[in-house]
C-alpha positions in Angstrom: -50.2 56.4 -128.0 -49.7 53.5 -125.3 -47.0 53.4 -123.0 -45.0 50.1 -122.4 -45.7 48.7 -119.0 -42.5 49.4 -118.1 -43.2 53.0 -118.3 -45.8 53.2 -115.9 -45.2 53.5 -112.1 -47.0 51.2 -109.7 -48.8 54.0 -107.1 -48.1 57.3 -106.8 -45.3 59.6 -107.8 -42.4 60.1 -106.0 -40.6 62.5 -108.1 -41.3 65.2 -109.8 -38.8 66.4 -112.9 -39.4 69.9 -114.4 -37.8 71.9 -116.8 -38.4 75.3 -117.0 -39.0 76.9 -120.7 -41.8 78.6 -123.3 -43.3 76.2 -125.5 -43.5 76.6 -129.5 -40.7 76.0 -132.0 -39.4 79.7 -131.9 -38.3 79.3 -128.5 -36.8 75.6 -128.9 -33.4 76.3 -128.4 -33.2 79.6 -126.9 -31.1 80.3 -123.4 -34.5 80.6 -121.6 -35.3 77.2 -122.5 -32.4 75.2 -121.1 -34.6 73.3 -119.0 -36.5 72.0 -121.3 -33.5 70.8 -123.5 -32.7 69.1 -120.3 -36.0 67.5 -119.9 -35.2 66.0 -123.9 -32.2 64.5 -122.8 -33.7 63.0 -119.9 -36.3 61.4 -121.7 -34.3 59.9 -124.1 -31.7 58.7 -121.5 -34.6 56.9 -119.4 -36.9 55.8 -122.3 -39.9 57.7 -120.9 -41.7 59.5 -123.8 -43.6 62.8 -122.8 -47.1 62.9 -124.7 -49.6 63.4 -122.3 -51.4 66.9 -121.1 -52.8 67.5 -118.6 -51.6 70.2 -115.7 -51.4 72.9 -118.2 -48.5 70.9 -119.4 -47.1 67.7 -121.3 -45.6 65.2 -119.0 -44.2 61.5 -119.0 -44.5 58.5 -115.7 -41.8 56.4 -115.9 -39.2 54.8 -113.5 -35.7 55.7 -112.7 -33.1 55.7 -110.5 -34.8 53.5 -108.8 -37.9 55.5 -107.9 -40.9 56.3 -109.6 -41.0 59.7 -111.3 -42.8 62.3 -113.6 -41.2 64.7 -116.2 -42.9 67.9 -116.6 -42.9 70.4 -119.5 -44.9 73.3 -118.0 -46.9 74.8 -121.3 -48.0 77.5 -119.6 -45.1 80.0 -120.7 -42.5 80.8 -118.3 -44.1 83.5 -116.3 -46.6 81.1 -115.2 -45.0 78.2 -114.6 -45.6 77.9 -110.8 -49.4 77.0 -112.4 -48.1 73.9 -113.7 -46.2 72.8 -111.3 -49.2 73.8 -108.5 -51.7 71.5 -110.3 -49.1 68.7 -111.2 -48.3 68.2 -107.1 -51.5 68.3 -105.1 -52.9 65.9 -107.9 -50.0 63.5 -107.2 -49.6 64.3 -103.5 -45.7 65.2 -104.1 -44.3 67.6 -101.4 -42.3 70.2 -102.9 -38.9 69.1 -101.8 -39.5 66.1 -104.3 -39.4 68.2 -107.0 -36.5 69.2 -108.8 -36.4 72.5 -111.1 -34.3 73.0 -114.0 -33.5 75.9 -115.3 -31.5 79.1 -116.8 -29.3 81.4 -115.2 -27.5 84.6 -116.5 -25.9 85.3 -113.8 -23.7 82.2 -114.2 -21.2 82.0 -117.0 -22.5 79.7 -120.2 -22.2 76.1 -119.0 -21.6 76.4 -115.8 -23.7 74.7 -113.2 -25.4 75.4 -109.8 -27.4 73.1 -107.4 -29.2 74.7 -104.7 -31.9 72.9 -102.4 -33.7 76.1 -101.6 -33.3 80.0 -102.1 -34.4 82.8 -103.7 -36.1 83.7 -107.4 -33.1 85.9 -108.2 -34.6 87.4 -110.6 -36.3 84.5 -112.7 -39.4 85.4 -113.4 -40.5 81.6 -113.6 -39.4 80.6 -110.6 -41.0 83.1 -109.1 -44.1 82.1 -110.0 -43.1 78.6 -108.7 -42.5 80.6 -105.5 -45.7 81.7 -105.4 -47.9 79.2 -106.1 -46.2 77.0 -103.9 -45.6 79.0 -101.0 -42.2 78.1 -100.1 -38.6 78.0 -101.4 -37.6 74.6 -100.3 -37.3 72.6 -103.8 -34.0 71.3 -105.0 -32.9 73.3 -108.3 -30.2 72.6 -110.9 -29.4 76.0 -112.5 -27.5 75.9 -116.2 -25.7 79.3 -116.7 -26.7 80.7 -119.9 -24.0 84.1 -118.9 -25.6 87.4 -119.3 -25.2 90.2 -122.5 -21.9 92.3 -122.6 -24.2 95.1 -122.9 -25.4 96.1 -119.5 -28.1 98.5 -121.9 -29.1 95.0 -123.7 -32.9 94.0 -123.0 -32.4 91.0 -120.7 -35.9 90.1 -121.9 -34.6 89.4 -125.5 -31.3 88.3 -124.6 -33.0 84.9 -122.9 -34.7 84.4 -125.4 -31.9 84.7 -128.3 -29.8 81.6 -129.4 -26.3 80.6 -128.3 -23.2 81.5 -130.0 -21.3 78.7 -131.9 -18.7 79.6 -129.2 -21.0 78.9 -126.4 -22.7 75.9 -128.1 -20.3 72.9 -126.5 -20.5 74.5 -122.8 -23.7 74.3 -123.4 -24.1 70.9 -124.6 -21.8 69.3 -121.6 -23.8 70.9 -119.8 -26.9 69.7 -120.3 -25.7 66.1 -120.6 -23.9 67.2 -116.5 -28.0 68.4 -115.7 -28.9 64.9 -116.2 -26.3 63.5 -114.4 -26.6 66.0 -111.5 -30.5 64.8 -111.4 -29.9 61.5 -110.9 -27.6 62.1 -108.1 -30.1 64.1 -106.2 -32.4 61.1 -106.6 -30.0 58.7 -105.6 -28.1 60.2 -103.2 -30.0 63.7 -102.7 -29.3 67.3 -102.9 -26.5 67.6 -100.4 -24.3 64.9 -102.4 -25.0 66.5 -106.1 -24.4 70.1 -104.3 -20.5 68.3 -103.2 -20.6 66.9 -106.6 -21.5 69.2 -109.3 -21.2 72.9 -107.8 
């Protein structure tokens, strides 16, 4: 399928969008794929479809904000999703703290939201492959709380990738409609603004 002219950016990148998540229908809306549902909404809201591969992943060019970007769906499973993101940025030339990460995190209640511009992999397993394959920490990141089992004995591995609750499914809607907004602020007015804003 052709893009509209519209879609495509004059020159290089100067963004990079990714959502963090595992590909395939059984995951589609698990709490480990948050980032992903983000990446839909973000699609939608800018009018820039996602259909190509390439960089392990399927990704969209587009413009908004008023700067050319790329959104990233890493295919690559989440455990390897620094891969993805590795090929995507020295093919584009985009320094890493032009890329923002989204993603889910249990240590936050369900809904709740977090922007950092650097830090830790905290225990997320894909952004510590990001860590690694790009060598440093310094990426913005907007994390969407997905809250943790009751159960300390529960297997966290199953628990991210389990559905949300009919209680927890309007946090978790606002909050991914918030993701987007917290993304454009970062573009527009960068981390330190959607840190005031949205944390």
């Amino acid at each position: 399928m052709f893009f509209a002219k519209k879609h495509r950016p004059a020159g290089p990148v100067d963004w990079v969008i990714a959502g963090l998540g595992n590909p395939g229908r059984a995951y589609q809306a698990t709490r480990h794929n948050v980032g992903f549902l983000v990446l839909d909404r973000l699609s939608g809201r800018w009018g820039i479809p996602i259909k190509k591969l390439k960089f392990q992943s399927l990704y969209g060019l587009g413009v908004a904000c008023g700067v050319r970007l790329l959104l990233l769906y890493p295919q690559t499973y989440m455990n390897r999703s620094g891969e993805a993101l590795r090929d995507c940025l020295r093919f584009y030339k985009v320094p890493p703290e032009r890329v923002v990460i989204i993603y889910d995190d249990v240590s936050l209640p369900p809904g709740k939201l977090r922007v950092r511009a650097r830090g830790s992999d905290g225990g997320h397993n894909g952004i510590k492959s990001v860590l690694y394959q790009l060598q440093t920490d310094v990426f913005p990141r907007v994390k969407i709380g997905v809250g943790g089992p009751d159960n300390p004995d529960f297997d966290m591995a199953d628990w991210v990738l389990s559905g949300f609750s009919e209680e927890e499914g309007p946090m978790i809607r606002e909050a991914l409609d918030r993701a987007c907004g917290t993304v454009e602020e970062i573009l527009r007015r960068g981390v330190k603004s959607a840190m005031n804003r949205y944390n």
